[in-house]
N, C-alpha and C positions, 0 to 999 in steps of 0.2 A: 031246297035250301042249301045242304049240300053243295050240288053245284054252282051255286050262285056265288058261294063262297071261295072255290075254287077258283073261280074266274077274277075275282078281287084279288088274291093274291098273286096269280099270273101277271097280272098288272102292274101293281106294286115291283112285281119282280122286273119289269121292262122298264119303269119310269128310272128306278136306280141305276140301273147298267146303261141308260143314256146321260143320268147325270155324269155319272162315272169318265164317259166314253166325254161329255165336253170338257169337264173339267181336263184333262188328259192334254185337249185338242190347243186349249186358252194356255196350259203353263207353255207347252209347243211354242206355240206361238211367238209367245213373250220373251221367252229365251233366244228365239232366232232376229228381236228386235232388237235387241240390249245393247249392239255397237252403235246402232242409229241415233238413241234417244239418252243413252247415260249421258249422265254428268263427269262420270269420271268413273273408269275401268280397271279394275286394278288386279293384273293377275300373280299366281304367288311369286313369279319368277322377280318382278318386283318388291317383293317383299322379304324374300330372300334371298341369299346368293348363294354359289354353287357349294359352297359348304352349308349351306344348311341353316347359317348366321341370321337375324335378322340385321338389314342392311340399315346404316346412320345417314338420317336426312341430309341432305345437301346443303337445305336451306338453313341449318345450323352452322353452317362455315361461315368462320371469319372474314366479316365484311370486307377487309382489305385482303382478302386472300378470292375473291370474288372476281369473277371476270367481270368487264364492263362491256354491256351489250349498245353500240350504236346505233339508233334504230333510223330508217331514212322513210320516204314517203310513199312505202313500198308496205304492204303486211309482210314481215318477214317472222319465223316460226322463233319462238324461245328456247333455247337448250336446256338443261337443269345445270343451277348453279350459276346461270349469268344475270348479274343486275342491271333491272331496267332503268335509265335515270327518268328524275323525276318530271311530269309536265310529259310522257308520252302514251300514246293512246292504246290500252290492252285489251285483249279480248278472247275469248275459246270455242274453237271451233269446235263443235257440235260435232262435225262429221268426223273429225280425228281423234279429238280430245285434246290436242294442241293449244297454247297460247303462244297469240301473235300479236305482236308490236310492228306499230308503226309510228310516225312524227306526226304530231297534229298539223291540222289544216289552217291554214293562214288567210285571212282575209286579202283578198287581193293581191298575195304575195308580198305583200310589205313586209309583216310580221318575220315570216320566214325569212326575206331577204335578210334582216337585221339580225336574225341569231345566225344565219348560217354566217354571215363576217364575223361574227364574233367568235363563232366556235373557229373559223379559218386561222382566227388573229391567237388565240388561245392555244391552240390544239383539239386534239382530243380530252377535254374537261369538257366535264357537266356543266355548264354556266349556270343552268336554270334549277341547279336543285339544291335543297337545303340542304343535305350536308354532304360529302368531301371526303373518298379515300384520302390517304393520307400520300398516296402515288402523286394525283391526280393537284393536289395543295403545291406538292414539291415540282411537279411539272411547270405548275400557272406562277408562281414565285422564283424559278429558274427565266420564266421566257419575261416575267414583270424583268430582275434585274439586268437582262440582257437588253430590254427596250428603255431602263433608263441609263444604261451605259452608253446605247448607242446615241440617244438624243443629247448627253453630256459630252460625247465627242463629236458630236456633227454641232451643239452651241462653241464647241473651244476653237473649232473649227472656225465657224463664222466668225467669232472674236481676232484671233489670228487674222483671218484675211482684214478686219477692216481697220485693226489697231497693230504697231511694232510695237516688239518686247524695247523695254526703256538702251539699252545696251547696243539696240540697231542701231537707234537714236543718234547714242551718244556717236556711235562711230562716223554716224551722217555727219554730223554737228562738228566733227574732229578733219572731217575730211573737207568743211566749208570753211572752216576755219571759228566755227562758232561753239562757246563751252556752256553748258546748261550751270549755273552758279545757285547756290542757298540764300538764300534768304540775309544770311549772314555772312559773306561774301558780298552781294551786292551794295550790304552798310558800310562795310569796310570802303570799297571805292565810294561809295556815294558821301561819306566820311573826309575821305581824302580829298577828294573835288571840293569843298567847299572847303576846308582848312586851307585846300594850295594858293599861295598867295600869289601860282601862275593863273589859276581862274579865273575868268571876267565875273562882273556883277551877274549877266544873267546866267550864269553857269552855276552861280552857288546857289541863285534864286530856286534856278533844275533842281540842282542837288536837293535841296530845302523841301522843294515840294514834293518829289518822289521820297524821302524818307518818312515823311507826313505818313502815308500813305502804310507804309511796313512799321512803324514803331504805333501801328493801332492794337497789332498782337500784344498781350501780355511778355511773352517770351522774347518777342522782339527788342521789346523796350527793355525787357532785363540786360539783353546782348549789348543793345546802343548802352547803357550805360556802362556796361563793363570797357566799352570798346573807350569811354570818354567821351560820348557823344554832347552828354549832359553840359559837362563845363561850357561847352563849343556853343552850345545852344543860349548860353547864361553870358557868354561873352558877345556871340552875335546881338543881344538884348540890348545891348553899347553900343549896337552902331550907328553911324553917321546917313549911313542911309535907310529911308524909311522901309524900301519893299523888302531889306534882309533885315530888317528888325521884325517887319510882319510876319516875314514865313518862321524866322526864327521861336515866334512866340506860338503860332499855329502850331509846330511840329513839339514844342514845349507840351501844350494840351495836349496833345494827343496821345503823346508817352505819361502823362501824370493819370490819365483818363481811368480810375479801378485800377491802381497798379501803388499798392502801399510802399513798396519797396523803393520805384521812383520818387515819390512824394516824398521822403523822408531824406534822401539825397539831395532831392530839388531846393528841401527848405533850409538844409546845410548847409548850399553852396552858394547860396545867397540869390535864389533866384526871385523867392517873394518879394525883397527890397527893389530886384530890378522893375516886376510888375507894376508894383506901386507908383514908383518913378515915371513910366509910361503913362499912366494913367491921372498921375496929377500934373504932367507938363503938356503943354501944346505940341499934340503930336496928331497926324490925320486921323480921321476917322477909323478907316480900315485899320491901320496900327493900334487904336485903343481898343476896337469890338476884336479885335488877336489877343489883347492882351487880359482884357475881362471872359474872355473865356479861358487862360491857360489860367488865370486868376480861380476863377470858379471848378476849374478840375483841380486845383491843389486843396485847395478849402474841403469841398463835399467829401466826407465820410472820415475826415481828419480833425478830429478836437484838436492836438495840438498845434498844427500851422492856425485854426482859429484865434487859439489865445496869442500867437504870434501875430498876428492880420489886428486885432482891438489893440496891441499893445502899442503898433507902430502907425495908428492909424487911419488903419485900413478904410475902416469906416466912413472919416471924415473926406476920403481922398471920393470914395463913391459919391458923397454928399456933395462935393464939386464937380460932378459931373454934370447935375441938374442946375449948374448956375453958368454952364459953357455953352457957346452958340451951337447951332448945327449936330447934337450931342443928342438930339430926342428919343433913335432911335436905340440908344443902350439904356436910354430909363426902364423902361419896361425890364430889360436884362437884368439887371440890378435890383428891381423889385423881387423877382423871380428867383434872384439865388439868396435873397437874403431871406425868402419864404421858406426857401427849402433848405438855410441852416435852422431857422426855428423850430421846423417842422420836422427836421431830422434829430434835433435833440427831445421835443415832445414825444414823438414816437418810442424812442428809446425808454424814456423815463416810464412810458403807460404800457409797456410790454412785460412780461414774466421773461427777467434776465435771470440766465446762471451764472455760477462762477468766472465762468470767463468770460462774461460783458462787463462783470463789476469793475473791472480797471477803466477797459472804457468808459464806463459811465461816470467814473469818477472824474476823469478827464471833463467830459462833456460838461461838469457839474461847476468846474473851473471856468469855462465859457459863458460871460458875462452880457451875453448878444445883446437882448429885450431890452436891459436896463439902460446900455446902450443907446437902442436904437431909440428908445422916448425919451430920453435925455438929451439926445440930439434931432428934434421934433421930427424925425421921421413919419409922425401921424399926420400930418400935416400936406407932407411931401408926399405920401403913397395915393391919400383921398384925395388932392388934386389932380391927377391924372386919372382919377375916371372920365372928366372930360375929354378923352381921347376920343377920337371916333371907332375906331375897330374894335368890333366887338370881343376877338382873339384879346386884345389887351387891356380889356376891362373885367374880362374873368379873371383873369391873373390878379389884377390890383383887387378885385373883388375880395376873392380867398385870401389878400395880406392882411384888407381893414378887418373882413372877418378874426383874423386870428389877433393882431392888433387891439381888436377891441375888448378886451379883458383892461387894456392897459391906459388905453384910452380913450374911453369913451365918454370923460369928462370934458375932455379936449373935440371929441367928435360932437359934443352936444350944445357945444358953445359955438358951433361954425357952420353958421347960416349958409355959405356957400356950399358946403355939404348937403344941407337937408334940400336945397333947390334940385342938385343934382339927383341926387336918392330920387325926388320928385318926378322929373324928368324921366330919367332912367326905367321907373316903375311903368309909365306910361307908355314908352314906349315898347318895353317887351313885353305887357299886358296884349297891346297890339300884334306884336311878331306872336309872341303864342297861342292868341286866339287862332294865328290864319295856319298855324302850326296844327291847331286841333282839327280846324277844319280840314285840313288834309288828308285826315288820318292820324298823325303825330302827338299824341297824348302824352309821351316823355320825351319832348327834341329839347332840343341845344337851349331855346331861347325860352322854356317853361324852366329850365334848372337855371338860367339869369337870373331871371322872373324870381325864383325860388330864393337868390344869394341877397338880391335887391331889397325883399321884404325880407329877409331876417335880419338886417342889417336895418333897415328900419324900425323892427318892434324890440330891437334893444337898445336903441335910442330913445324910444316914446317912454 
């Protein structure tokens, strides 16, 4: 027993002094692996420095105090301390312990091509990454403003070559014997020419009709009146020949056209009595549609030349126009501007005026038009000319019976030849707007006829 026991313990004593001995063998081992398979090696010389210090990470430095690592299509190794930009491919090499950057991979080099011009056109900046030393901002903002500098001198450039500065010009112009004139210069001659009584007829006719043309400006027509163009114009109205009566009255409209200042000179120096005069004597056609228009720009937007136009007759001088031969083509005219003084004082009257419309208004208020105009049966006169053929002038006379008819509709209701017309009328743009619908056209021209047609019919019925 004894020895049996002995021998167990001898045993025992062998099994441990080979644990012993592998254990020994495996730390060996493992220790001689360690640069192969770490992760990351770190001996103390790294962790201290020659004094003894522990050494201040790198990666704690000041992003703008950071080098910028350019990486290209190459693994190239990372230093400590350089910033990779963003969008490039990293990685650690196992057998060094290194990390290496490189540029990613481009599909077909397309991709690539497209940053590398960009990065070329840029610099060195990061194009691809969210944010931006502050080097790198003032680099890309240095070469922007030098790329719009240089595109602003290569556009003044172009400009230059294709246009002269105004002063080449003049001196061109000086050495041809030709002077570049204003506006107000060329009124001055064009002024003169037609007052010189060395002129021929069609040389004032010229003059006449190029000043037409410059006293449509506002500012111009202020110049021609200063220059006296106006009298000239109020005297040409007198004359003996038709074609410098006509232009004379054309270029009259044209200056009175939105131009308060004119108008109130024009109707000083007697030019409304001239108009009138044109208009109630035998004078050609052309000379009276000149003169009902310079008539119609003094009127519109002037209460006072109004109460001057009712006072001297204005009214009844129109109302002979619809009893002269050859004279059809200004009915319509006349209907038109005598719509748009009614309708220029109604508007007035139904708007929220202030202070300072209330003179005007009171003016307007002076303006006796309507009472007028059924006084002297005007209603009578505007609802026969729907039998016009054109439809353009049956809208017009439409919208006056419409407005008209407040005033008289006793008078519209008593005349048969109206209600046939109305009749007619209804039927045939019933017609035109069905083939309108069928078109497509659910609100044309001749379904809003249609529309003026029957209301004007069911405030008769």
């Amino acid at each position: 027993m004894s020895r049996r026991a002995d021998l167990l313990s001898t045993a025992a004593r062998v099994n441990l002094l080979l644990l012993v001995v592998s254990a020994v063998f495996s730390w060996s081992s493992l220790s001689d692996r360690v640069p192969e398979f770490a992760l990351t090696k770190i001996d103390e010389s790294d962790i201290k420095d020659d004094s003894g210090k522990e050494a201040v990470a790198e990666d704690d430095a000041d992003p703008e105090d950071l080098e910028v690592f350019y990486p290209t299509h190459q693994w190239r190794t990372l230093r400590p301390g350089q910033a990779v930009p963003a969008g490039s491919h990293v990685r650690l090499n196992l057998q060094t312990g290194d990390r290496e950057v490189k540029l990613p991979d481009s599909e077909n080099g397309k991709s690539g091509t497209r940053k590398e011009s960009r990065r070329k056109r840029l610099g060195k900046v990061d194009v691809d990454s969210t944010s931006f030393t502050s080097q790198e901002l003032k680099k890309a903002l240095a070469k922007m403003k030098e790329s719009e500098k240089a595109e602003r001198k290569a556009h003044e450039e172009e400009v230059r070559k294709k246009f002269r500065p105004i002063e080449q010009l003049k001196e061109e112009f000086e050495k041809l014997n030709v002077k570049m004139e204003t506006d107000y210069e060329i009124m001055v001659k064009l002024i003169s020419k037609f007052n010189s009584s060395a002129s021929t007829l069609d040389e004032k006719v010229a003059a006449l009709y190029d000043l037409e043309y410059y006293v449509h400006q506002v500012d111009n027509a202020k110049d021609f009146l200063a220059m006296g163009g106006l009298q000239l114009l109020v005297h040409g109205l007198n004359s003996t020949e038709a074609t410098l009566k006509e232009h004379a009255a054309f270029v009259l409209g044209a200056a009175l056209s939105s131009n308060p200042k004119v108008q109130i000179e024009a109707i000083e120096g007697g030019a409304l009595q001239k108009l009138l005069v044109i208009l109630a004597t035998e004078q050609p056609l052309a000379v009276k549609k000149k003169a009902l228009f310079a008539l119609s720009s003094m009127l519109r937007h002037f209460p006072y030349a109004q109460q001057q136009f009712l006072k001297l007759g204005g009214l009844q001088v129109l109302r002979s126009l619809f009893r002269q031969k050859g004279m059809e083509t200004l009915h319509v005219r006349v209907v038109t501007l005598l719509y748009d003084l009614i309708m220029e004082k109604m508007l007035l009257e139904g708007s929220q005026h202030g202070d300072h419309l209330e003179e005007k208004l009171q003016q307007y208020r002076q303006v006796k038009l309507v009472p007028a105009v059924v006084e002297q049966d005007w209603c009578v006169v505007v609802s026969n000319l729907l039998a016009m053929p054109e439809h353009d002038s049956r809208e017009k006379v439409l919208k006056m019976v419409e407005v008209l008819m407040a005033f008289c509709r006793e008078r519209y209701r008593g005349d048969p030849a109206l209600s046939t017309t109305l009749g007619l009328l209804r039927s045939e743009y019933e017609e035109l707007a069905a083939e309108e619908q069928r078109e497509g056209d659910r609100d044309g021209y001749f379904r809003e006829l249609l529309g003026s047609v029957n209301t004007i019919i069911q405030e008769l019925s």
